[in-house]
DSSP file (Angstrom, degrees, kcal/mol; ACC not computed):
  #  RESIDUE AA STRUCTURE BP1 BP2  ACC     N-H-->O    O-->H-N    N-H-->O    O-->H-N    TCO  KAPPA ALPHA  PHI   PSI    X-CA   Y-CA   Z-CA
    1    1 A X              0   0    0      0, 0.0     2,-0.1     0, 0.0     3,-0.0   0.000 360.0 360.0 360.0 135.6  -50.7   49.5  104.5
    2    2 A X     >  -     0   0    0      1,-0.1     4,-1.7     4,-0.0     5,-0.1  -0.379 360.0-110.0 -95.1 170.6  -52.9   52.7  104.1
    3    3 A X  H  > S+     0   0    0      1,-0.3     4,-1.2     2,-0.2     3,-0.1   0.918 121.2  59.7 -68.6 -43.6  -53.4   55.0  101.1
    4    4 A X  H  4 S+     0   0    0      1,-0.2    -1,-0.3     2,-0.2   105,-0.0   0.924 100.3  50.1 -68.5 -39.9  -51.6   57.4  103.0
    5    5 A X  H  4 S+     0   0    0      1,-0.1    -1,-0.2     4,-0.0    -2,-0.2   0.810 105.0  58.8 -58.8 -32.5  -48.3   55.3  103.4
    6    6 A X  H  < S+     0   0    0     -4,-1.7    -2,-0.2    -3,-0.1    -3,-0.1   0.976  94.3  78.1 -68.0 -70.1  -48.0   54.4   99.6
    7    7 A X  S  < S-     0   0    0     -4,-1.2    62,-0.2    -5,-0.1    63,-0.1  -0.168  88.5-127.0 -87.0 125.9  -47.9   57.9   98.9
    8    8 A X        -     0   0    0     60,-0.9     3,-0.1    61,-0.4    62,-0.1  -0.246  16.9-147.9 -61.6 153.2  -44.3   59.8   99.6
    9    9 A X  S    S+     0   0    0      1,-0.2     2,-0.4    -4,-0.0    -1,-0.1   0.682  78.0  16.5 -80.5 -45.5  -45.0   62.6  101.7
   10   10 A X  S    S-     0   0    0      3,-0.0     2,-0.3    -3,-0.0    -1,-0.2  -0.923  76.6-172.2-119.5 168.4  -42.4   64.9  100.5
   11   11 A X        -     0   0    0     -2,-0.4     3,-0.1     1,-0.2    57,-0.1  -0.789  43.2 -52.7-126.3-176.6  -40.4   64.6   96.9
   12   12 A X  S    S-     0   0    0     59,-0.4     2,-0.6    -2,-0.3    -1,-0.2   0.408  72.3 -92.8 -36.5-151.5  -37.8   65.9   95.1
   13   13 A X        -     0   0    0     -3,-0.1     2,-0.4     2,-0.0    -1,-0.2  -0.989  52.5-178.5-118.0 111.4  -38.2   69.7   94.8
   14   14 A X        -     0   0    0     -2,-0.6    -3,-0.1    -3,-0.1    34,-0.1  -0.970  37.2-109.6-117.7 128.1  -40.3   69.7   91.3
   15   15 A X        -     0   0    0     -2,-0.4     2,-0.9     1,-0.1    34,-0.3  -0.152  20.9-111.9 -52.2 147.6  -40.8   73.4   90.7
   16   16 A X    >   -     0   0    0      1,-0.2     3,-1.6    32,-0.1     4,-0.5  -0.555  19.7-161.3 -93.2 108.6  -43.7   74.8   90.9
   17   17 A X  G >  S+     0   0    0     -2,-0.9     3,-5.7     1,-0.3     5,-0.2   0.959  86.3  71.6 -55.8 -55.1  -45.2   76.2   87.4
   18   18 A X  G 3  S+     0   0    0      1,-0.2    -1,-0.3   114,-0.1   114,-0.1   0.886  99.2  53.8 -29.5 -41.5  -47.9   78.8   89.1
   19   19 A X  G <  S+     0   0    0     -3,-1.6    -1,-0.2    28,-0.1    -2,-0.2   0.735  88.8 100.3 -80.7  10.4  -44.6   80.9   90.0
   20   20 A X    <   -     0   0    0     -3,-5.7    27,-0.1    -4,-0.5   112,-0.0  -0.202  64.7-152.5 -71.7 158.3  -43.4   80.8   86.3
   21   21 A X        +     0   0    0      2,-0.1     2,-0.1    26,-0.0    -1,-0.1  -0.181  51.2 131.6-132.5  54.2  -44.2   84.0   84.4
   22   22 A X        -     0   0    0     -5,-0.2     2,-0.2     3,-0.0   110,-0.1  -0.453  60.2-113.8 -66.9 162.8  -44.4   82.3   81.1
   23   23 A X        -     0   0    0     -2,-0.1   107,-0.1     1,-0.1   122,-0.1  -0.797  35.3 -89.8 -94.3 164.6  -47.4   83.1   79.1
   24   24 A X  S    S+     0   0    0     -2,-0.2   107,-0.3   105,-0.1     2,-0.3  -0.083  83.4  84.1 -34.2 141.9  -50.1   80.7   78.3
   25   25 A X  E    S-A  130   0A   0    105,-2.9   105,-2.9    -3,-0.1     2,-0.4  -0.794  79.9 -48.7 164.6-171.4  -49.3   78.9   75.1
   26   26 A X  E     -Ab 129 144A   0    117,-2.6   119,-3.6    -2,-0.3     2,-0.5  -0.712  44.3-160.7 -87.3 136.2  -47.3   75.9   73.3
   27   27 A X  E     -A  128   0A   0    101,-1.9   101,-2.4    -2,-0.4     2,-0.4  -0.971  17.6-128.5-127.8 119.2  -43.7   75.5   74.3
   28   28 A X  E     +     0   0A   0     -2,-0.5    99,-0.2    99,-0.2     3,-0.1  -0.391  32.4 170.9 -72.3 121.2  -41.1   73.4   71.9
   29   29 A X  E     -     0   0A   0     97,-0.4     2,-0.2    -2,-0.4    16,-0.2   0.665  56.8 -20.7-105.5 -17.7  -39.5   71.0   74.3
   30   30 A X  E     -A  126   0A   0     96,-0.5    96,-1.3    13,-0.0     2,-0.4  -0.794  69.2 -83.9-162.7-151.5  -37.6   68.7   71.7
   31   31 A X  E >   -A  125   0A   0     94,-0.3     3,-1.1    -2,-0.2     4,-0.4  -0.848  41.3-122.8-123.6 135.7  -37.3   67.5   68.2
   32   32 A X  G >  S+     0   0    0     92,-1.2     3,-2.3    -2,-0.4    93,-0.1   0.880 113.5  70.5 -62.3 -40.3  -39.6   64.7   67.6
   33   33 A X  G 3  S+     0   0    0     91,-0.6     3,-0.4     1,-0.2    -1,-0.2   0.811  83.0  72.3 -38.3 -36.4  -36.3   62.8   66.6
   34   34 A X  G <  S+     0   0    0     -3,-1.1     2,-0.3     1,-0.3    -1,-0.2   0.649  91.0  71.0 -49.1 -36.0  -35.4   63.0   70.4
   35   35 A X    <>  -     0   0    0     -3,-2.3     4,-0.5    -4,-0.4    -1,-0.3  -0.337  66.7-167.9 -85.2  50.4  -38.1   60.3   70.9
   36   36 A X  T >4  -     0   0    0     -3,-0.4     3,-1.4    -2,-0.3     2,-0.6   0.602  45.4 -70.7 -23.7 162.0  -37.7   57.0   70.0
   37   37 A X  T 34 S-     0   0    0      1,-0.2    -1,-0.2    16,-0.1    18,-0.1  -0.568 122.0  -3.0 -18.1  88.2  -40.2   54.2   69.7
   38   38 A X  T 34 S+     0   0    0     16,-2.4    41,-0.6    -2,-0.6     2,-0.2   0.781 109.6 126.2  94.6  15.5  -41.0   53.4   73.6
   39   39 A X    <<  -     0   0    0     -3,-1.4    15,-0.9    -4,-0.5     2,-0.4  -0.681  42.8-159.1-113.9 174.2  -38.5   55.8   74.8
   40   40 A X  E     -D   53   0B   0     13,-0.2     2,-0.3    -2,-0.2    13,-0.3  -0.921   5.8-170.8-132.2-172.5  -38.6   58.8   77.2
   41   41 A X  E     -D   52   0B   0     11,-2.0    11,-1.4    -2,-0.4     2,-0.1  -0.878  20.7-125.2-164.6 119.9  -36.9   61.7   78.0
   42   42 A X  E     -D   51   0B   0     -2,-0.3     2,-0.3    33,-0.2     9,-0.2  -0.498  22.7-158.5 -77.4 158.7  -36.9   64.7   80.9
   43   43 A X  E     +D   50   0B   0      7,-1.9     7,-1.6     1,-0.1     5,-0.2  -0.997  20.2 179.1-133.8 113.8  -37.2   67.9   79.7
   44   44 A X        +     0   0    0     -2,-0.3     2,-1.0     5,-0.2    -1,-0.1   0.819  67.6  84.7 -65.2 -50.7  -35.9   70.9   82.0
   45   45 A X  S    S+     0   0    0    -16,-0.2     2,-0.2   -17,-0.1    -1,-0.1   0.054  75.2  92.6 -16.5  30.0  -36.9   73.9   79.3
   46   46 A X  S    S-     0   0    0     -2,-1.0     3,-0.0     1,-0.1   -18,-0.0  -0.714 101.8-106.7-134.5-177.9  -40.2   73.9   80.5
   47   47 A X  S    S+     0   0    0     -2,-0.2     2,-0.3   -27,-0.1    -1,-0.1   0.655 111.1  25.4 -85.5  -8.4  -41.8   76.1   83.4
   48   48 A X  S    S-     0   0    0     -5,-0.2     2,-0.7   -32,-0.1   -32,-0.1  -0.807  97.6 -91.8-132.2 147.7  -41.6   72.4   85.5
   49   49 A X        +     0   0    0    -34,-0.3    16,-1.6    -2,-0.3     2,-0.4  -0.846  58.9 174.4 -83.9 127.2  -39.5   69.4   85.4
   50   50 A X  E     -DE  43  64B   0     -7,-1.6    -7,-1.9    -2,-0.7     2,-0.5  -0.943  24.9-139.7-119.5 128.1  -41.6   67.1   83.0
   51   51 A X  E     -DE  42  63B   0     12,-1.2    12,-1.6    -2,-0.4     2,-0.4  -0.934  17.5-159.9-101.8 141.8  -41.0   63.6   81.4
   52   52 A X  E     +DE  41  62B   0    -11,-1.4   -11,-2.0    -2,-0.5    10,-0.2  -0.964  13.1 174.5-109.8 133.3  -41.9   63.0   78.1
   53   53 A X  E     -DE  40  61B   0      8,-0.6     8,-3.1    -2,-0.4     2,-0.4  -0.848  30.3-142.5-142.2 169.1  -42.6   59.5   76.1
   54   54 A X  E     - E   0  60B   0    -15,-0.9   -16,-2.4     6,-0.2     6,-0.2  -0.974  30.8-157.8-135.6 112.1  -43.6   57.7   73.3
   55   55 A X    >   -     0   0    0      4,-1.5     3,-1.2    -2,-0.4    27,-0.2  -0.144  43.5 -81.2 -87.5-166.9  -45.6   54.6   73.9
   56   56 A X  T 3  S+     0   0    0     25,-3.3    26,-0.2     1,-0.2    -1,-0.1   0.624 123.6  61.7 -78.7   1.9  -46.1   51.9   72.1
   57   57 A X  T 3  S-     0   0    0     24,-0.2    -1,-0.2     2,-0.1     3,-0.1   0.383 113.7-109.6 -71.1 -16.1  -49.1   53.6   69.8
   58   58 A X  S <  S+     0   0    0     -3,-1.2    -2,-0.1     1,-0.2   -20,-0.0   0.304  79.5 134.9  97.9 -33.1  -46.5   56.1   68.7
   59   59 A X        -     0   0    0     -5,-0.1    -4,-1.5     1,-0.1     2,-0.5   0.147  48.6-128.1 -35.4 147.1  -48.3   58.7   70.7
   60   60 A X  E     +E   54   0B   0     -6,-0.2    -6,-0.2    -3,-0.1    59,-0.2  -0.926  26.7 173.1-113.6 158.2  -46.6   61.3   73.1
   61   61 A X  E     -E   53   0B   0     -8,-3.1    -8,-0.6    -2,-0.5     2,-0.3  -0.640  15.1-159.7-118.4-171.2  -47.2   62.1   76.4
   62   62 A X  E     +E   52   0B   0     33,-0.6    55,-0.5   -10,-0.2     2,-0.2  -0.978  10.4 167.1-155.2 175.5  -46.1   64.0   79.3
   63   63 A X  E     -EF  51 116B   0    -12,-1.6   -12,-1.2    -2,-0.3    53,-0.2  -0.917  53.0 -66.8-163.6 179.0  -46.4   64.1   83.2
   64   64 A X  E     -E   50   0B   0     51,-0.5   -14,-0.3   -14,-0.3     4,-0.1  -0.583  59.6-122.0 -72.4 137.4  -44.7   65.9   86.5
   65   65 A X  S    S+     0   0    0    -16,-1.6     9,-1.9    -2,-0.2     2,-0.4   0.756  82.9  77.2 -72.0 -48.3  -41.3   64.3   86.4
   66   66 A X  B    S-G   73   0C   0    -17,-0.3     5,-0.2     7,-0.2    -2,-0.1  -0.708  84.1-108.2 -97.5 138.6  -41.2   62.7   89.8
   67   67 A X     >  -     0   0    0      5,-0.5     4,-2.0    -2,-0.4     6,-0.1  -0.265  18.8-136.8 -54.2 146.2  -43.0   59.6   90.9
   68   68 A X  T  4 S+     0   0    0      2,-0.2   -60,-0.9     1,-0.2    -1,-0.1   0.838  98.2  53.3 -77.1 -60.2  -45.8   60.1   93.2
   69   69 A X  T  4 S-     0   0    0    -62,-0.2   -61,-0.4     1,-0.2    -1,-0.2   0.942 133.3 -17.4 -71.6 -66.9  -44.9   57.3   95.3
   70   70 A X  T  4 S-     0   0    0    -62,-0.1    -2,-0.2     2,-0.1    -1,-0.2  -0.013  97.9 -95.1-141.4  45.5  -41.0   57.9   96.4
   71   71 A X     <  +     0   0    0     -4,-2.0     2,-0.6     1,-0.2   -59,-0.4   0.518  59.6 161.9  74.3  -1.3  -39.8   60.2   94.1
   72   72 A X        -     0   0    0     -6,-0.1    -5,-0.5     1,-0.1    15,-0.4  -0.759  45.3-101.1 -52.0  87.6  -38.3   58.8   91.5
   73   73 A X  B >   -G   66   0C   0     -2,-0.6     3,-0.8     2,-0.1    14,-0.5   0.373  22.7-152.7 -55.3 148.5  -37.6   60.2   88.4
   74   74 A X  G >  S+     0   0    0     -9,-1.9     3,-9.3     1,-0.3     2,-0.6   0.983  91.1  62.2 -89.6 -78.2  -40.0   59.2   85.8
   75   75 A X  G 3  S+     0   0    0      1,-0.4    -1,-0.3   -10,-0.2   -33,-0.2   0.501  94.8  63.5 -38.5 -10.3  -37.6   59.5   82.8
   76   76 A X  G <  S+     0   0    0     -3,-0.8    -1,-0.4    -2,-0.6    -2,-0.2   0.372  98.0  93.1 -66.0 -13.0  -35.3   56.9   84.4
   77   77 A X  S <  S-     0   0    0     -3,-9.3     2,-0.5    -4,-0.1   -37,-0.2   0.255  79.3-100.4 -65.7-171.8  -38.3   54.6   83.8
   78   78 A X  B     -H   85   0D   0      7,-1.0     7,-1.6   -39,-0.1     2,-0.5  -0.967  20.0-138.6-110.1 103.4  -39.7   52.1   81.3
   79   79 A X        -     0   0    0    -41,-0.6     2,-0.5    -2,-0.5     5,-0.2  -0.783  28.8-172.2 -88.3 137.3  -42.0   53.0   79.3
   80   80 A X    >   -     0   0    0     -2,-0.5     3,-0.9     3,-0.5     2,-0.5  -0.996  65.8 -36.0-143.5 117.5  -44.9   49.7   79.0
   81   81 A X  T 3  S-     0   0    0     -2,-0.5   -25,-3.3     1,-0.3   -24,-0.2  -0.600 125.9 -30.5  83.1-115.5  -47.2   49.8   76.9
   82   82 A X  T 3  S+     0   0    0     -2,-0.5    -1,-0.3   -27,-0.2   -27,-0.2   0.249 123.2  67.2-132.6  32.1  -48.1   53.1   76.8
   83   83 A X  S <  S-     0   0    0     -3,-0.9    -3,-0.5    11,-0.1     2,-0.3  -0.476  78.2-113.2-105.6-179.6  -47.4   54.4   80.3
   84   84 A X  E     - I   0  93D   0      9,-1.5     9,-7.1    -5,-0.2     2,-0.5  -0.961  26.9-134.5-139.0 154.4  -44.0   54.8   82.0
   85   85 A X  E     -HI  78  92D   0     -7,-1.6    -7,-1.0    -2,-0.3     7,-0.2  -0.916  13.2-106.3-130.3 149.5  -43.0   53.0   84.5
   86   86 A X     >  -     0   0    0      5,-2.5     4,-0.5    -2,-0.5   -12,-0.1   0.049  19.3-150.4 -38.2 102.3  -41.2   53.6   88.1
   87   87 A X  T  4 S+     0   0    0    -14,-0.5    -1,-0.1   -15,-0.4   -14,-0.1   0.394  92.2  54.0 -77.6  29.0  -37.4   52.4   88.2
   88   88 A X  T  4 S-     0   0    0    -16,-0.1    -1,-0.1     3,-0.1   -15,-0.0   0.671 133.5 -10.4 -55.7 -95.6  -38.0   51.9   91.6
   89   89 A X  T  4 S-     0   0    0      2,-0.1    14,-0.4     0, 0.0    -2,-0.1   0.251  91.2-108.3-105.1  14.1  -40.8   49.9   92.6
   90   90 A X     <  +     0   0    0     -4,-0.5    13,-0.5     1,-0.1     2,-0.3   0.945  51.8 170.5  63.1  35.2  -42.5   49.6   88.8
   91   91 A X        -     0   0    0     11,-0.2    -5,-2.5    12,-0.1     2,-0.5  -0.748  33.3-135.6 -72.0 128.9  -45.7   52.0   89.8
   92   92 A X  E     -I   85   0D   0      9,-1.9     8,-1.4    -2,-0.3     2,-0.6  -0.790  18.5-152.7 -84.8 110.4  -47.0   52.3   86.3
   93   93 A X  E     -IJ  84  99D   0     -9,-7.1    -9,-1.5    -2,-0.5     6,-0.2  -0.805   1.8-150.4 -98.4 112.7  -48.2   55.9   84.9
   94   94 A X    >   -     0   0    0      4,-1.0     3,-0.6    -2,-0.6   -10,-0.1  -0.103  26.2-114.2 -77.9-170.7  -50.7   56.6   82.4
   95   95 A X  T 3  S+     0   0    0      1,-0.2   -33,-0.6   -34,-0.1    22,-0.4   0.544 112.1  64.0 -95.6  24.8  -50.6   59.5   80.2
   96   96 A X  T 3  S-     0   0    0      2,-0.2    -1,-0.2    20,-0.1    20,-0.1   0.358 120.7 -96.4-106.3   1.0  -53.5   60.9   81.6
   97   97 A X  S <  S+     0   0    0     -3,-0.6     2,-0.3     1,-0.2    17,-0.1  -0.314  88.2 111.8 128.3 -50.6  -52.1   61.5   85.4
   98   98 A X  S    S-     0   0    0     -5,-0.2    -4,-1.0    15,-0.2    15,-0.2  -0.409  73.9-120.1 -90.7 120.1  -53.5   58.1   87.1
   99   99 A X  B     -J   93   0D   0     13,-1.7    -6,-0.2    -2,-0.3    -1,-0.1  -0.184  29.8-173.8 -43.5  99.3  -51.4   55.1   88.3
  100  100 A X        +     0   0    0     -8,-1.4     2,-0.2     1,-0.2    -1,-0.2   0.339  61.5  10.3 -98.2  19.9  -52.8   52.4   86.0
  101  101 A X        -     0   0    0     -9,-0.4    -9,-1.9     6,-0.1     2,-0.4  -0.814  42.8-169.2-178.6 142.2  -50.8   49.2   87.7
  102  102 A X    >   -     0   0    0      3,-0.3     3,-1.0   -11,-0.2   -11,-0.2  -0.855  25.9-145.0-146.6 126.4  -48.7   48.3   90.6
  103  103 A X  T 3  S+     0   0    0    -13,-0.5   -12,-0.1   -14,-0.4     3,-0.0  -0.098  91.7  34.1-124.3  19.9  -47.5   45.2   89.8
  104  104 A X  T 3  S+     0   0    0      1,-0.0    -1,-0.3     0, 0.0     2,-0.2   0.191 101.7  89.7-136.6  38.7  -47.6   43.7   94.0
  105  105 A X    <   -     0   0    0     -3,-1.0    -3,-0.3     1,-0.2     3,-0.0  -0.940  65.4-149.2-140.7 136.0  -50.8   45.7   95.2
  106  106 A X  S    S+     0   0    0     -2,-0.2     2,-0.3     1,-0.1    -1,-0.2   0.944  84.8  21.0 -76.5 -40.0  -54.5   44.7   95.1
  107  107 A X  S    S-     0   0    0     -6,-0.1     2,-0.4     0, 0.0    -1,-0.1  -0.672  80.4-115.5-130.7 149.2  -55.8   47.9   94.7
  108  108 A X        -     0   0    0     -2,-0.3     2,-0.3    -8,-0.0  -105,-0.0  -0.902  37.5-117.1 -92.2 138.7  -54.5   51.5   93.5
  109  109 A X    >   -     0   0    0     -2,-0.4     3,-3.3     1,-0.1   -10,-0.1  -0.546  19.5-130.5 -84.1 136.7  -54.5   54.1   96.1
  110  110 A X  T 3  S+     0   0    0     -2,-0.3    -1,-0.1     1,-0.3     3,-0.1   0.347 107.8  58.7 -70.1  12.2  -56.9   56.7   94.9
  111  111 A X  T 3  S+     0   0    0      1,-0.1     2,-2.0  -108,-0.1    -1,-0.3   0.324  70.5 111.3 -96.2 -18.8  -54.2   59.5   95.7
  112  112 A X    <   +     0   0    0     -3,-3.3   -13,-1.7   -13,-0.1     2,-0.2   0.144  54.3 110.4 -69.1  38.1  -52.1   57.6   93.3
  113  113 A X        -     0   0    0     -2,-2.0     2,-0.3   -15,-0.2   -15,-0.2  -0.673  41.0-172.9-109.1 153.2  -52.4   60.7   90.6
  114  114 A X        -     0   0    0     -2,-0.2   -47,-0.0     1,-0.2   -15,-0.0  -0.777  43.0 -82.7-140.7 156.7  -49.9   63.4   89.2
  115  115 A X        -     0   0    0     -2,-0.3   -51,-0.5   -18,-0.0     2,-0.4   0.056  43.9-163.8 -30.6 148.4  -50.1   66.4   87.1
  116  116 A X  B     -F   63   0B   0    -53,-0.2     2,-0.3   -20,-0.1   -53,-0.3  -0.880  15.7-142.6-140.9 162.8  -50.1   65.1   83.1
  117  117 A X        -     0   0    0    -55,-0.5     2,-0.2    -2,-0.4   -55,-0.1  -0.969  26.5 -93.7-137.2 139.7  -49.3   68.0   80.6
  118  118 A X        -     0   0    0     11,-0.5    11,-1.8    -2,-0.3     2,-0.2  -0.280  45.8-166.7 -43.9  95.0  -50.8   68.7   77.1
  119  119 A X  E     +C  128   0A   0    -59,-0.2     2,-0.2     9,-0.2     9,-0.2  -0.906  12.9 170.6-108.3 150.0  -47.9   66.8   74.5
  120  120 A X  E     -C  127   0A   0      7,-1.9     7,-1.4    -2,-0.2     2,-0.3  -0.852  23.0-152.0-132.3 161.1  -48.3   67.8   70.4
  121  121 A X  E     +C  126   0A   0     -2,-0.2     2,-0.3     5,-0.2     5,-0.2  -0.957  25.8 166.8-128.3 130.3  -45.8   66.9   67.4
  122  122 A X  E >   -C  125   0A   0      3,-0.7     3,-0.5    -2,-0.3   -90,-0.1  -0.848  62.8 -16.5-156.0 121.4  -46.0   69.6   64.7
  123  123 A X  T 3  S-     0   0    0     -2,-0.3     3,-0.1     1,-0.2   -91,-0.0   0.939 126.1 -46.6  61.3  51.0  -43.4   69.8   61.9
  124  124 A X  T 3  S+     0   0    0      1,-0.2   -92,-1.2   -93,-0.1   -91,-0.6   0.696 119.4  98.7  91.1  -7.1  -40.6   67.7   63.4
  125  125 A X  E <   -AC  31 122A   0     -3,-0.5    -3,-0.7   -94,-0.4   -94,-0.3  -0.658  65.3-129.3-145.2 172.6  -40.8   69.4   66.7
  126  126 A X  E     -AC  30 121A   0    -96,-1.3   -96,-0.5    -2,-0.2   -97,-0.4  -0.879  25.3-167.3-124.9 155.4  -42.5   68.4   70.4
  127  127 A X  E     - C   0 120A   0     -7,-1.4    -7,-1.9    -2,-0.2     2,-0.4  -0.880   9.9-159.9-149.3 140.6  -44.8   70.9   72.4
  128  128 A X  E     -AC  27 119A   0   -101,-2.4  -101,-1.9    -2,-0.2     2,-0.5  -0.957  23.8-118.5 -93.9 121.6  -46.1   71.1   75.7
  129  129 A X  E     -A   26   0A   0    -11,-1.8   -11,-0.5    -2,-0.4     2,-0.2  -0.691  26.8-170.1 -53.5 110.7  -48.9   73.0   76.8
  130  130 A X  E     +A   25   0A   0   -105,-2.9  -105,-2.9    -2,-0.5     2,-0.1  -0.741  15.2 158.0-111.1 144.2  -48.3   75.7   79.4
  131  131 A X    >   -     0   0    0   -107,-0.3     3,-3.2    -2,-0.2  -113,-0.1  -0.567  35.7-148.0-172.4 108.8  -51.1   77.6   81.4
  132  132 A X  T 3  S+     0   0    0      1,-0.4  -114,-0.1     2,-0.2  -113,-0.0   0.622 107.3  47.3 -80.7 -26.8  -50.4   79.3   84.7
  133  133 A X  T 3  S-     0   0    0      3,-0.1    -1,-0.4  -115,-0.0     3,-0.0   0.494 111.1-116.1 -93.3 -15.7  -54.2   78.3   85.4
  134  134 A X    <   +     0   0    0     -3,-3.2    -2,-0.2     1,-0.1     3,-0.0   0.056  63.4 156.8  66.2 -12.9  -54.2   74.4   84.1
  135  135 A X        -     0   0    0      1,-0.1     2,-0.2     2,-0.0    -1,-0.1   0.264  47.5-108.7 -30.2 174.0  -56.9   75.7   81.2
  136  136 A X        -     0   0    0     -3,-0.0     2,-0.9    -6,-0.0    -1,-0.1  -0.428  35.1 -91.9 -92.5 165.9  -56.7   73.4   78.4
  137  137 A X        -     0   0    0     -2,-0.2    -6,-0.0    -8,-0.1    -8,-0.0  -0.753  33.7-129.1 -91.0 113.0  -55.2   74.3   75.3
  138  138 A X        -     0   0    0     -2,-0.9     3,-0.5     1,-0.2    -1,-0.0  -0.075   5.1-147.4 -76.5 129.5  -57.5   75.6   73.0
  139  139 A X  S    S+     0   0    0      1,-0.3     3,-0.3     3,-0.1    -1,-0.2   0.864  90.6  61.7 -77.7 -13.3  -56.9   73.8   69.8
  140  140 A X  S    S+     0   0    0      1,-0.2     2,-2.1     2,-0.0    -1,-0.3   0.933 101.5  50.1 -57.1 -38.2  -58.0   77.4   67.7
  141  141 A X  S    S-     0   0    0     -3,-0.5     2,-1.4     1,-0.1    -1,-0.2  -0.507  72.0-174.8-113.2  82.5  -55.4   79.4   68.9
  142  142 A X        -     0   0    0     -2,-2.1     2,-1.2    -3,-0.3    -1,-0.1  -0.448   5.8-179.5 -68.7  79.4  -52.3   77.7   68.5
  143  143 A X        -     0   0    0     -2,-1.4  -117,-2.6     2,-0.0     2,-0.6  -0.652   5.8-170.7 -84.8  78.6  -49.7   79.9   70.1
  144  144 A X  B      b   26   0A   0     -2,-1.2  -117,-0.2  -119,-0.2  -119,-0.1  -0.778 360.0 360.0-106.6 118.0  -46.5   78.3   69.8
  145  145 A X              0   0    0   -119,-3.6  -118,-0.2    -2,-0.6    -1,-0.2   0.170 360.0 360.0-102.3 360.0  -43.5   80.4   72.2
């Protein structure tokens, strides 16, 4: 099997942020309560469909909502360790974009990457970073929409 067969050719429809006419900035996406220990959750609110988790470091994360591989939704996943994982075939996601296990495959297909999004907890509350551009967020100018 080639790099090009593991990877779905088309998925679900996950909107496209570039057409959003949000402004740059931080966007509240939940209540920190919303996240358990080791749990995750999809988030619609957003300029994208996104899942969000909390591994087992307490950390959050976030990524493009459907799996890379056939489209599953993430938030229907596992989160292990501190990735989530595919309720489908158990393709592992880190919170950094890159497929860090596939638990009956020697190798990861170097395609095997997604979008990851910019997660903060401040006062009780979740934010994602939005930027039309991908820029980072710049941690001076906290612009929370």
């Amino acid at each position: 099997m080639t790099d090009q067969e593991l990877i779905a050719p088309e998925l679900p429809e996950q909107k496209d942020p570039a057409d959003s006419l949000n402004e740059s900035g931080w966007y509240k996406v939940a209540n920190s309560e919303d996240i358990g220990s080791l749990k995750a959750i999809q988030i619609d609110n957003f300029p994208t469909q996104i899942v969000v988790w909390r591994g087992e470091d307490a950390s959050l994360r976030g990524l493009d909502l459907y799996c890379k591989h056939m489209g599953a939704s993430l938030a229907c996943g596992e989160v292990n360790e501190n990735s989530i994982q595919c309720p489908f075939h158990a393709w592992r996601w880190a919170g950094d974009g890159k497929c860090d296990q596939i638990p009956y495959a020697k190798k990861i297909p170097v395609k095997a990457v997604t979008r990851s999004w910019e997660v903060i907890e401040d006062n009780g509350a979740v934010y994602v970073w939005f930027d039309k551009e991908q820029k980072s967020a710049d941690p001076k100018g906290q612009k929370f929409n």
